[in-house]
Structure formats: C-alpha cells, structure tokens
N, C-alpha and C positions, 0 to 999 in steps of 0.2 A: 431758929426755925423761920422760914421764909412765910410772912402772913398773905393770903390770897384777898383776890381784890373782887366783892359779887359785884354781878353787871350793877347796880346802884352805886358802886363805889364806896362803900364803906366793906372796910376789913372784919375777914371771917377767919374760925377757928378752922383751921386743919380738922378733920376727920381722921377717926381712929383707922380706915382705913388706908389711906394717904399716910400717917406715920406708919402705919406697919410695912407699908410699900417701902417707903422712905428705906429701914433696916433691913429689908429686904434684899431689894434690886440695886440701891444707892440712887442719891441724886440725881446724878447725868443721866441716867436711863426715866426716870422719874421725866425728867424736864423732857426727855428725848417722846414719851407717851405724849406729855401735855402739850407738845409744840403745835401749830397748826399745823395740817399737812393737805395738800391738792386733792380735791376728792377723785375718785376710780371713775372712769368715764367703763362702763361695758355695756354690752350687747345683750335683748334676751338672751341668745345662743351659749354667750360665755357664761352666764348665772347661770341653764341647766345644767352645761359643761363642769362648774364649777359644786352646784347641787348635789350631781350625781356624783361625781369623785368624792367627798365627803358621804355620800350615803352606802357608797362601796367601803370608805374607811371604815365608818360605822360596822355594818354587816359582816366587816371579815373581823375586826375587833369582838366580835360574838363571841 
C-alpha cells in the first residue's frame, strides 16, 4: 500500500476511508481524485445558474 506524505513530511497511515475507496473504485481512479486539478474559474451568473438546476433536481427528486 502506497504510505502518504503530511505537509511536515513524515509519513502517515492511510485512513479507513482511503482503503475502502481503494477496494472500491480501484487505484487509478483513487490517484485520478487525488491529482491536482485547475480550479473553475465562474461567474456569480453560472453559480445561480448552476444553484438553481441542482435545487430543481432536488425538488423534482421529492
């Protein structure tokens, strides 16, 4: 099992959720969550945008 590194630099124990993920999803999807990724540059407009359609899924999910 692969030992993670805390910002201090000494090595920590996996978390029981991190191995259950592990058996889960598998690895590469694992590495594929932990990877950096470029943050979402948006707009107030698209976060209502984005708000509301999710409070519609909600609502019709009733």
């Amino acid at each position: 099992m692969r030992r993670l590194q805390s910002p201090q630099g000494r090595q920590r124990r996996p978390v029981p959720y991190r191995t259950n993920l592990l058996a889960k999803i598998g690895q590469e999807r694992v590495d594929a969550l932990e990877a950096w990724h470029a943050p979402v540059k948006s707009t107030i407009e698209q976060c209502q945008a984005i708000e509301a359609e999710f409070k519609r899924k909600l609502k019709a999910g009733k």
